[in-house]
Every structure is written in C-alpha cells, then in structure tokens.
Phi, psi and omega in degrees: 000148194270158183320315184290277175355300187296298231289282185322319174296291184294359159294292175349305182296300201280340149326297178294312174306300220282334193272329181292307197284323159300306155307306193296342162303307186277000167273295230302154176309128183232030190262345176261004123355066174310124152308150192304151165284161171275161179286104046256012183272124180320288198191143171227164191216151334276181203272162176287136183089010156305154159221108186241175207251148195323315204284007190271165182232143175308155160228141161226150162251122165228168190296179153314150172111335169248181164208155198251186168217066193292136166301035196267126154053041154067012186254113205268113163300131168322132161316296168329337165262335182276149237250167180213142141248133197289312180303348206230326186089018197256134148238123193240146192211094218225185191252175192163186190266126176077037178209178147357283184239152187280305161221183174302144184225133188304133157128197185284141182240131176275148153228166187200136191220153182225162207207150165204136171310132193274327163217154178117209172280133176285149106325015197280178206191165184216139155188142204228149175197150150279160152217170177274059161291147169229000000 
C-alpha cells in the first residue's frame, strides 16, 4: 500500500472515533439523573431513582444539629427505630422484626424526610424520593 492509503484509512478511522465520542455525548440518557440535595441535606442512600436490592437500609446525612421526620410509602416512622449517630449527624434506617415494616416488598418505595434544627436559627427543611427494590 502506497503512503497516501494509510493516511486516508487513518483519517478515516479518526473521524469515525471522533463522530462515535461526540454521539455518544449528545445521546445519553440524562434522565437517571439524581437531583441536586437541597442544602443542609448531605446524602441520602439509596438515591432517587435507584434499584437496590430487599436487604437495603436508609441512610439521610445531615450536619450535626438536626433531627428528622421520616416518611416510607405513607407510613411515619417511629422516632425509637432510627438509628442516630450523634458525632456524624447520620440517621439510619431499615425494615425488621419489631419495626414498621417487616421487610422490602419488590417495587417502588416513596420516602420522604423533613429536618429541623435541634438548637441554634431554625432550618427546616423537606425533601421526598423513590426508589426501587428487587
């Protein structure tokens, strides 16, 4: 093959790479998207729009200072089953024996958690999401 051969196969190629790297930017799905947290909420597990597995548990990350009023699938959780760790601000939460709910039940779970400052300016605050078990 003459010099002029390659040089066209490797434009070619590098075309082909550059129209492959540019689609696949302007398709993707951007519909699986988390929403932003609203401010003072950290993190929450799992995230909206997730499919986690029966054995999963809440997690909400707020600063130290607060305290919540969780919400699953329209039922108000006890204070007395969620879990606090005080040094971290984390509160966790899961189904069980002697809880709410017994387990996960496969499909979408609504939750919804509201927040308030425990001392200090009040903060309050809302925020509601699905998620997925299987």
């Amino acid at each position: 093959m003459q010099p002029r051969t390659y040089r066209i196969i490797y434009i070619a190629l590098a075309t082909a790479l550059a129209l492959t790297v540019v689609g696949t930017i302007l398709l993707v799905d951007r519909q699986g998207e988390a929403p932003e947290l609203p401010t003072p909420l950290e993190a929450i597990t799992p995230g909206p729009n997730e499919q986690v597995l029966r054995q999963a548990f809440l997690q909400i990350d707020l600063p130290i200072g607060y305290e919540i009023e969780l919400t699953v699938d329209n039922f108000v959780i006890p204070t007395e089953e969620i879990g606090y760790v005080a040094g971290t601000g984390v509160f966790t939460w899961s189904p069980g024996v002697d809880r709410t709910f017994l387990e996960w039940t496969p499909g979408p779970h609504e939750v919804s958690v509201r927040w308030k400052t425990v001392v200090g300016l009040p903060d309050p605050g809302e925020f509601s999401w699905t998620f997925r078990t299987y």
